[in-house]
N, C-alpha and C positions, 0 to 999 in steps of 0.2 A: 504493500500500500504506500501510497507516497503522501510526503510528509501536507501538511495544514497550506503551508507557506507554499510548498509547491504547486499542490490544487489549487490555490486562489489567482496564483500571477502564472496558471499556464490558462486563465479562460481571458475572452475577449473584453472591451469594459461592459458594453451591453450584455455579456454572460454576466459578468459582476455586478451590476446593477439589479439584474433581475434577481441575479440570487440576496441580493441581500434584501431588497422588497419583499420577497418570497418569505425568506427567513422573520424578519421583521415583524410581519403578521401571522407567519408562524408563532412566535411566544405570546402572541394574545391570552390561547387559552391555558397557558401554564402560569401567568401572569394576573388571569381570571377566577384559576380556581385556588392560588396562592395566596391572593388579595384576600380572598372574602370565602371562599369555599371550605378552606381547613380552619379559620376562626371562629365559623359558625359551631362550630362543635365546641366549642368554650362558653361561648357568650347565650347558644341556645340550648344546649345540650340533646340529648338523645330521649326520642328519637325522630324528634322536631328536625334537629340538623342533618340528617342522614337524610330526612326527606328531601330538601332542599339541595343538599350535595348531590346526592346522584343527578337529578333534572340537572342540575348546575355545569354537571361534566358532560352529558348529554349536549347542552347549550354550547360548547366549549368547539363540543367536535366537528357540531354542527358547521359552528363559524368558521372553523378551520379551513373545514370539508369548503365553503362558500369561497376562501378566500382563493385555494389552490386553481380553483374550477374558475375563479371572475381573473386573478390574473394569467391565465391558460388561454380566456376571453382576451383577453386586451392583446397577448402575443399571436392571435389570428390561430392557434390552433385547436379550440374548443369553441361553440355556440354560446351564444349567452346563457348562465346557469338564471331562469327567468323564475324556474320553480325551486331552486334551492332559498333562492332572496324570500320567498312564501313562506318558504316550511322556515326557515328561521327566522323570518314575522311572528310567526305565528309562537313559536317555542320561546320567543322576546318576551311574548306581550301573554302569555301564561303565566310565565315564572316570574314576570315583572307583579304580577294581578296577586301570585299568590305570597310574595313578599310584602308586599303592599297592606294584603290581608292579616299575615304574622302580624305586623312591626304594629296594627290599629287591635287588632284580636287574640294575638298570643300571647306570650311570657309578659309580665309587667315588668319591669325594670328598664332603666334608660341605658345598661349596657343592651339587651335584647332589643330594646328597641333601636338605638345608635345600629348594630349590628344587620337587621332587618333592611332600613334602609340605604343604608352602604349596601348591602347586597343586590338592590330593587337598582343603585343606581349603574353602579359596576354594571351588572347585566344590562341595563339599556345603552351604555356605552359604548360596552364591544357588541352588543346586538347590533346598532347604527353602523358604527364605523365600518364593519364585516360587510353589514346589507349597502353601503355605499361603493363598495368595490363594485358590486354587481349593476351598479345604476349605470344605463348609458348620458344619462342625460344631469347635467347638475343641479338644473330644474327641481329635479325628481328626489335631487339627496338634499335638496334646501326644503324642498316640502315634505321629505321622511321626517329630518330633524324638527320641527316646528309642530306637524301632528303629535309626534314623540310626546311633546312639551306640552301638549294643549292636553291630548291624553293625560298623561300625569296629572296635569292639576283637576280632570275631570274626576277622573278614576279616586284620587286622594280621599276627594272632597264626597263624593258617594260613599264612600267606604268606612266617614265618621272622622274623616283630620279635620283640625281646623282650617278655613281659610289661608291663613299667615303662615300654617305651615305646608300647607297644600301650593303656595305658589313660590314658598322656599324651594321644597323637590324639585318643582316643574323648575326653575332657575338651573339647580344643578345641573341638570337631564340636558338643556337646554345647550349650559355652558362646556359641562364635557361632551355631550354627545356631539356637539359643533366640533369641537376642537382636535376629536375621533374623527369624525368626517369629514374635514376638510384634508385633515390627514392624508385619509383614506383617498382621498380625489386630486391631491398633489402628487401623489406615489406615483396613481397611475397614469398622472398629467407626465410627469417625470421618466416614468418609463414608457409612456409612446415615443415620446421625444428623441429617446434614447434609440430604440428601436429603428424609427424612420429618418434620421442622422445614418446608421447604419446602415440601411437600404440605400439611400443615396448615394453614397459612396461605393455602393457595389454596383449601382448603375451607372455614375460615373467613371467605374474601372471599363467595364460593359461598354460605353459609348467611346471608351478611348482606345480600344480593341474594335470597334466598329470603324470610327472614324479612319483607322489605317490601313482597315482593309478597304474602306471606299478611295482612300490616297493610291492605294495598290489598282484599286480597279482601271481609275482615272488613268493612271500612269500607261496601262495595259491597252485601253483604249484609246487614248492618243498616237502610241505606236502601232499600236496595230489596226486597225481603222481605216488610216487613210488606204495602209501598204494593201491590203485586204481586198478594198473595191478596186483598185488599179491592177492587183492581180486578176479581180474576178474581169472588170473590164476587156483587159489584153486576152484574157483567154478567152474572150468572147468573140476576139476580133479575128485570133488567130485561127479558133474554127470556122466560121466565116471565111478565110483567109483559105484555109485547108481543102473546103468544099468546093473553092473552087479554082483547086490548085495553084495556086498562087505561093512563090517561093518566100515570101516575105512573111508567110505564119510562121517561119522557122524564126526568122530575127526576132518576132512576137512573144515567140515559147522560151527563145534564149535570155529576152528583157524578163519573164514573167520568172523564170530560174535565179536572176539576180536581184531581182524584187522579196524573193523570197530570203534569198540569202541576206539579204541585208535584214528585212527582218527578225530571222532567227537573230541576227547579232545585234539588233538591239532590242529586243527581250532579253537575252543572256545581259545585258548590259545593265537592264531595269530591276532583275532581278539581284543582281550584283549588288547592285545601290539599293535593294530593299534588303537585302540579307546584310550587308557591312554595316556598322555601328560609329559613328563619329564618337571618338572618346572624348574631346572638348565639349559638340554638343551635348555628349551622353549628362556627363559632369555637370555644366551648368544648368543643364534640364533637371538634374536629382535635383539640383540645391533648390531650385524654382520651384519644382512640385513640392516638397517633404516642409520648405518653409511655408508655402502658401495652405498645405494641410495641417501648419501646426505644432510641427517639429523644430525642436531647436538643430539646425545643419549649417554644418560646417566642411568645405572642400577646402584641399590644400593639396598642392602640387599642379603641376604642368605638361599637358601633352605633347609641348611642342620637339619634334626632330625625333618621335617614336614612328618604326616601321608602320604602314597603314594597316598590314596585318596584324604588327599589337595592337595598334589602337582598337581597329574592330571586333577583335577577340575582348580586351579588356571592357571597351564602351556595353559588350552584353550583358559583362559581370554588371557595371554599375545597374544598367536595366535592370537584371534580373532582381539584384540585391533591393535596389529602392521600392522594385514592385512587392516585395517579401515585407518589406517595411510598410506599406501604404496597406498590404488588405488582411498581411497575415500577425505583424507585429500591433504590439501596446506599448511602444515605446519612448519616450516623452523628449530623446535626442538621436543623433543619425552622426556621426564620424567618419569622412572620406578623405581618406590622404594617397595620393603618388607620388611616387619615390625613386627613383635610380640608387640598386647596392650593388655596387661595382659592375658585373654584367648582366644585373637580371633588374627587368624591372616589379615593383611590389606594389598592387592596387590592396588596402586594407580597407573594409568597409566595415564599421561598429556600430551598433546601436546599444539599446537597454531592455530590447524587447523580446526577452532571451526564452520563454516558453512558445510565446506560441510562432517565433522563428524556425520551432524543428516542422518544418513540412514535410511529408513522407515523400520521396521520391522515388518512383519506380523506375529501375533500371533500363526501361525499354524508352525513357522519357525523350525527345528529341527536340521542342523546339522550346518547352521551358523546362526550368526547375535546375538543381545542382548534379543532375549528369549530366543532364543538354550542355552545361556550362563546360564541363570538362571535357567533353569531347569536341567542343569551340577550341577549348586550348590545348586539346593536345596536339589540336594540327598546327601551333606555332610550337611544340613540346613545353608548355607552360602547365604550372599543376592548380590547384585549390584544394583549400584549407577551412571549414566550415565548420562550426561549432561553439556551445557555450564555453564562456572562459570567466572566471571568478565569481559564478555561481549565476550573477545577476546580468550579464552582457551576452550580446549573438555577436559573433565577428568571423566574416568571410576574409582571408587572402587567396592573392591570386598573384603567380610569379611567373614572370613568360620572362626566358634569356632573351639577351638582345644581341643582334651581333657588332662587331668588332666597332664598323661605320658610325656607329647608331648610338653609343658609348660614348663617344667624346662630345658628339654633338647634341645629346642631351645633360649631358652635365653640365651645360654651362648654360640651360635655359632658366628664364625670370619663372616668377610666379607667376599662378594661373590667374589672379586678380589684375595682371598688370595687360592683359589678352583681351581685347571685345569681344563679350560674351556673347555667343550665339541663341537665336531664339528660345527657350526651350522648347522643348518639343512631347507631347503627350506620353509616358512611359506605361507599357503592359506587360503584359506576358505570354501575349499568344500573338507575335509580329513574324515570330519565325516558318513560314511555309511550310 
């Protein structure tokens, strides 16, 4: 089993939000029947208290049961529990009637009495708050609590209290049962929010994977296109040309042969330039994205006078890595440094976002993930290095030799702050073909 520490900071923060919402109103009813449940057996004794504890624990489970099933509602994978909010109406406003009736008809004493209604209110408290999770409307949880109130002082006053102190209870009921349900209806104001913050974000990963393949379309249809109708043309002409013998379809069939050929070579050319990676852009694109999402980043070092094959190879790590950071990390800073050690160059990529960084990656993986990435560099013979380091950090390296050329004339390059910074450019994870 793994440790407390570990299961909290390997969920996402919307996992952790929900779970502690969850949790939260989880101890309602251990907090319900601790308050008021095991005191009543002091203050009422037996077997007046036993009557009332059991219903009481009943009431408990009830609201549990409501709370599990209304936030299950709000994360879109359960219906509105419409009849559980009923049946703990109804269990409310029983147990409410029969405290009500103790504390005016049972035990005389003002500890039994004090005891009676502390329990009448307790229970209408978490009755309300519980039956508010389930409310769609806020409407409906302003006008639960207020009936609550009006109840109470009806019910009091029927039942032989006096006035004065019949609109005393209704106050209390009033003022906790509000302070329960507003509660109750910030929670789940709070974890929508949380939620559809998170959706967004996965459909802006979504549309920045869309958007590249529409870049890729365009790109495909510009070249190919024109070249396409002047092939279909000329070979229109040359059958024509054919039919009626005419030497000149042959020159027709020779143009349409190097139409194509040029073609093929600029597709292989388009595709070139969608598969290679700019490591300047890659770089200034993380820092663009990861600050504008929120993260504290920072880049340091400079691509200038590396082989375009490192660049391209290294500019996928930065891809990969910021994409890992943007949809799969929780991490609150992002660390990018390039480096020249002596013949190899060394991309480090840090963050703090160290659980939910372990992505599985399947061996068969090709255009993303951390074997797509290795197999980018082993065609420059560069390796990666992937993994938690001092417990609390995710840190990728990535170290491609350089050769002999390529060594001198990177060590004497400026920093990458002192370079105009290219656009950034959208980062995913599914660009690779």
């Amino acid at each position: 089993m793994r440790r407390p520490g570990v299961w909290w900071r390997a969920k996402s923060t919307p996992a952790k939000v929900e779970t502690y919402t969850r949790w939260s109103f989880y101890t309602f009813p251990v907090v319900e029947v601790a308050a008021i449940g095991l005191p009543t057996f002091a203050e009422l004794g037996m077997p007046l208290a036993l009557w009332l504890f059991l219903p009481l624990c009943g009431h408990a489970l009830v609201g549990v049961r409501l709370a599990a099933r209304s936030l299950d509602w709000v994360g879109g994978s359960r219906a509105q529990p419409v009849r559980l909010v009923w049946v703990l109406g109804a269990v409310t406003a029983l147990l409410g009637i029969t405290a009500l009736a103790v504390q005016q008809h049972g035990p005389v004493g003002a500890d039994a009495e004090g005891a009676a209604g502390g329990f009448f209110i307790v229970v209408l408290t978490f009755g309300v708050g519980n039956m508010a999770l389930g409310m769609r409307s806020r409407r409906r949880v302003l006008a639960l609590v207020c009936g609550c109130t009006a109840s109470t002082a009806a019910v009091s006053v029927a039942l032989g209290m006096r006035p004065s102190s019949a609109l005393g209870m209704a106050a209390a009921v009033l003022i906790a049962g509000g302070f329960i349900a507003f509660t109750s209806v910030f929670s789940v104001w709070l974890l929508k929010a949380v939620l559809e913050l998170d959706a967004a974000r996965e459909t802006r990963t979504r549309l920045a994977v869309a958007e590249e393949r529409l870049r890729f379309g365009r790109d495909l249809h510009d070249v190919m296109g024109r070249n396409l109708a002047v092939i279909a043309l000329k070979s229109e002409l040359a059958v024509q040309l054919a039919r009626r013998e005419r030497p000149e379809a042959v020159d027709q069939m020779i143009e349409v042969q190097r139409i194509a050929h040029e073609s093929q070579k600029e597709v292989r050319a388009v595709v070139r330039g969608y598969r290679e990676a700019d490591l300047g852009a890659e770089l200034s694109g993380a820092q663009g994205v990861l600050t504008a999402a929120g993260f504290d980043c920072t880049v340091t070092g400079s691509p200038a006078g590396l082989p375009s094959a490192v660049q391209s190879a290294l500019g996928w790590v930065v891809r990969e890595a910021t994409t890992n950071v943007l949809r799969h990390g929780d991490a609150g800073y992002c660390r990018v440094s390039l480096r020249v050690e002596g013949t190899r160059v060394v991309l480090t990529v840090e963050n703090d976002g160290v659980e939910r960084d372990r992505v599985p990656v399947t061996p068969t993986s090709k255009g993303s993930g951390l074997a797509g990435l290795r197999e980018r560099l082993s065609a420059v013979d560069g390796t990666l290095e992937a993994g938690p380091v001092d417990g609390d950090r995710f840190r990728v390296v990535a170290e491609v030799p350089l050769p002999p050329a390529a060594t001198a004339s990177s060590s004497s390059s400026p920093p990458l702050s002192s370079f105009p910074s290219p656009a950034p450019r959208p980062v995913n994870e599914e660009v690779a073909p």
